[in-house]
N, C-alpha and C positions, 0 to 999 in steps of 0.2 A: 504494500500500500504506500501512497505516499507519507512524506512525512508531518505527522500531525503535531506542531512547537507546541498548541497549547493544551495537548493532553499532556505533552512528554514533561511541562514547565508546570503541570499542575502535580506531577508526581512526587511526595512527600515521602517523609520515613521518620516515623515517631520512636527515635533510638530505645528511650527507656520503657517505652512499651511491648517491643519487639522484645527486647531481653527478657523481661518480665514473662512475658507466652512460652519463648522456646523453655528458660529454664525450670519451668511447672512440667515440660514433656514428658519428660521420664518417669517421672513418679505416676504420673497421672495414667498414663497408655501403656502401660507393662505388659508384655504376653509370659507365659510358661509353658514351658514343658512340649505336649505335640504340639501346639500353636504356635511357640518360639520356633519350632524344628522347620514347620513351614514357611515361617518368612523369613528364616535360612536360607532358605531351597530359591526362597522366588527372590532373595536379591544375592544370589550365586548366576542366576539367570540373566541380570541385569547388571554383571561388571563387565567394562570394556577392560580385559586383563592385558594391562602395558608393559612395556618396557620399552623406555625412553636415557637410555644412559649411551656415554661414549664410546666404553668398551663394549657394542652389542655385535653378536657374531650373528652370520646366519644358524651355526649350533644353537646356539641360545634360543633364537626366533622359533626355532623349530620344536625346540621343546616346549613354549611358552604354548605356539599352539598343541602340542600334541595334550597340554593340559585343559587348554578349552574344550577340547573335544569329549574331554574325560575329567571335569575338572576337581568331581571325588568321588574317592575307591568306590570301587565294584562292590565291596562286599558289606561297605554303609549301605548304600545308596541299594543293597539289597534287601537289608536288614528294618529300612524304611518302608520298602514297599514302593519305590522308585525309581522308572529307567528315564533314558533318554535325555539326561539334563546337560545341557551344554550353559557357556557362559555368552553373553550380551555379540559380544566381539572383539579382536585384536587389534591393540592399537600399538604403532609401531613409529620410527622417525621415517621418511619417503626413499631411503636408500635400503629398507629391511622387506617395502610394501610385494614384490617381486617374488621372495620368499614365503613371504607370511601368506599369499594368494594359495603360492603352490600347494603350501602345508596343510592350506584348511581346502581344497577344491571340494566338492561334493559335499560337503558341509553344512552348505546353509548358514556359515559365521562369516559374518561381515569382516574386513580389513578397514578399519579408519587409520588413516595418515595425520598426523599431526603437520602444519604448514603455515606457511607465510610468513616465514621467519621463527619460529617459534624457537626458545620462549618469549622474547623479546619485542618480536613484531620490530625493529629496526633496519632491516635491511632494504634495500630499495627499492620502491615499489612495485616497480615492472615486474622484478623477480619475485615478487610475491606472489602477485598473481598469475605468475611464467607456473609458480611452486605448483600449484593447484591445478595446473592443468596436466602436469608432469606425473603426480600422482594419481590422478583418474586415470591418466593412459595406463598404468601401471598393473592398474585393477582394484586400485582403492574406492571401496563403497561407500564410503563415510569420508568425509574432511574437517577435523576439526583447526580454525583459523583462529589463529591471535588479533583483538581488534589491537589499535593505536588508543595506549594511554593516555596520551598527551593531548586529545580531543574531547576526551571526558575531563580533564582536570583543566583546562582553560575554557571549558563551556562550549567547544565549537561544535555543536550536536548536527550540522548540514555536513561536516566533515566527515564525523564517524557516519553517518549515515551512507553516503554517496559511496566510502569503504565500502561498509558490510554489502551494501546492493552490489558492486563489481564482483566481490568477493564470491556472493552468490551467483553472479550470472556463471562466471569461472567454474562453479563447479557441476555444470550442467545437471545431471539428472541425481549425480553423488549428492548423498546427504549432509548436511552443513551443519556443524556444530561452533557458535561462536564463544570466543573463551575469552574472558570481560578479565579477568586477573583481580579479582576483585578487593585482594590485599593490598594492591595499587592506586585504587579508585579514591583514597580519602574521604570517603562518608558513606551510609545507607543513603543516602537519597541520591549519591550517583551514580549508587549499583541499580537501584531504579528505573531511573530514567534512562540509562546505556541499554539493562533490559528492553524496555518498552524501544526503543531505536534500534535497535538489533531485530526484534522481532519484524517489525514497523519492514524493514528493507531486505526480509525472506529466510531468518536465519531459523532452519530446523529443531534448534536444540539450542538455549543456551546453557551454558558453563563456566561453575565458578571459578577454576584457575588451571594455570597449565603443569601445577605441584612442584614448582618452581622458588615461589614466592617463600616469605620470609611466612606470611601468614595466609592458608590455603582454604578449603572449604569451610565453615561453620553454620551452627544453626541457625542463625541473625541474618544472615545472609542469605542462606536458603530458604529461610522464610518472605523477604523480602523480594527476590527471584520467582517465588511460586505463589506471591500474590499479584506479581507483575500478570504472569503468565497467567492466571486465574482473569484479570482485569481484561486481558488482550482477547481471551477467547468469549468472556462476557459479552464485549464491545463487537466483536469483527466473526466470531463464530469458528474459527480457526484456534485447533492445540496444537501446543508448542511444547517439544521435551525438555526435560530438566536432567543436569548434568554435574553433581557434584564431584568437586575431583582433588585430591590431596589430603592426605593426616585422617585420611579414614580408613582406618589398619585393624578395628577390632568388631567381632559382629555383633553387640550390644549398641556400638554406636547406627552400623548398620540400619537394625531395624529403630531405632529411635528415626533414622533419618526417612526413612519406609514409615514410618507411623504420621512423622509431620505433613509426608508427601499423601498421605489419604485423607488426613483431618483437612489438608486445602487444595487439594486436587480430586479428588474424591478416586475410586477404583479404576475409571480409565485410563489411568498415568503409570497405573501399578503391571506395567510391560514394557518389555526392553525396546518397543518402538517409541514410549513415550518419557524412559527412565533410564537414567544406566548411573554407576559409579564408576568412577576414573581412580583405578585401585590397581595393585599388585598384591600387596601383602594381605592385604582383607579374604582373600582368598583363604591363605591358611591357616586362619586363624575361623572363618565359618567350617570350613572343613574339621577342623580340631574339637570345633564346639558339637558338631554333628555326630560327633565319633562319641563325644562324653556323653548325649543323650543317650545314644545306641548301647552302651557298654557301661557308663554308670562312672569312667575313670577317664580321666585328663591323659593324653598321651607327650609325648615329646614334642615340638616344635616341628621339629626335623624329619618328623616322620610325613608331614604334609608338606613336602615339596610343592611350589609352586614354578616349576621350570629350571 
């Protein structure tokens, strides 16, 4: 759509009330026992399982998918009473995406590429958007794009905007996930409004960071994101995914974050076309949690390899 200034400039964020909400979460929305075990299961469904470091091999990629595929034991996952579970999709740097295709073919798990400069989003623009067209050819199904910081913190909102839309034309029919950095943004109310602009100029999915930052995904944050994206779909009739990504490493926060995500999105958000986490380790540590319901006793770390 085009861009709408005076919805984007009417968009607010009442800090100490927003705190006040998320930190009542937990106590208030607890699951146990088989019910904990299920929204285990459904946000093991919904992690895009990364690996983004500099030492990455195609070995490594390869095992990374060979864990989506499989992403825990055979003999839980029997002992539940469930097959077939795979994870959200693999996301990888645009030099791994070639690999990661090959690894998952037949599959049905998506390949997102991380791009246009990421983490950073500084490199020159051309080449950013050269990035995204480099990794669709590649076979990347998904693109997750770094916006320009420096457009939300000097207020230029026709800037980031006119970004995000090229961004999207770029990724043709690939899905777009925009990654706001929002440890960078300097207040709730500019994760807001970059929200509502991102969405505004065709962005799939947005996401809270690229797990980079000093300070990565939270509930303040997430909440204010998913009432963007609650407003956007009010307004225009179109949903929009949510993408939390960074410092979510244990499965209690998991589902705390799966809980917020129904209380204001309500059950249709609750699928990896309209959810994911941007995780590596969360992985095994749901799988570890899965194994102590099954068995009654905590295992080692080590024993749930995640690639």
């Amino acid at each position: 759509m085009e861009l709408d200034m005076d919805w984007v400039t009417g968009a607010q964020a009442n800090t100490s009330a927003i705190e006040r909400r998320v930190k009542s979460l937990p106590g208030r929305r607890s699951v146990k026992k088989d019910y904990q075990a299920a929204w285990m299961l459904k946000a093991i469904t919904m992690i895009d399982l990364t690996t983004l470091s500099g030492d990455d091999t195609p070995g490594r990629v390869r095992r990374l998918c060979a864990k989506a595929r499989q992403p825990v034991r055979a003999d839980i996952l029997e002992a539940l009473g469930v097959e077939g579970i795979t994870t959200g999709a693999v996301c990888v740097y645009h030099e791994m995406v070639e690999t990661a295709v090959a690894a998952l073919e037949g599959t049905g798990i998506p390949v997102a590429a991380v791009s246009t400069g990421f983490p950073a989003g500084l490199s020159p623009y051309h080449l950013r958007v050269a990035e995204i067209g480099e990794s669709v050819k590649a076979g990347a199904s998904e693109i997750d794009i770094v916006i320009s910081r420096r457009h939300v913190l000097t207020g230029n909102w026709q800037a980031l905007y006119n970004e995000m839309r090229e961004f999207r034309a770029a990724c043709g029919d690939a899905h777009v996930k925009a990654i706001l950095a929002t440890g960078e943004l300097g207040s709730l109310r500019n994760v807001a409004r970059a929200s509502l602009i991102c969405m505004m100029a065709g962005a799939d999915f947005i996401k809270t960071s690229t797990g980079k930052e000093a300070v990565n995904a939270t509930l303040p944050v997430s909440l204010v994101m998913m009432r963007a994206i609650r407003d956007y779909h009010t307004r225009t009739g179109f949903r929009v995914g949510y993408k939390p990504a960074g410092g979510i490493s244990k499965a209690k926060d998991a589902v705390t974050y799966l809980t917020l995500l129904k209380d204001e999105l309500g059950n249709r958000w609750l699928s990896p076309d309209m959810f994911r986490f941007g995780a590596s380790s969360l992985l095994g540590d749901l799988e570890r949690q899965l194994e102590h319901h099954v068995t009654g006793n905590y295992s080692a770390s080590y024993r749930h390899a995640i690639g």
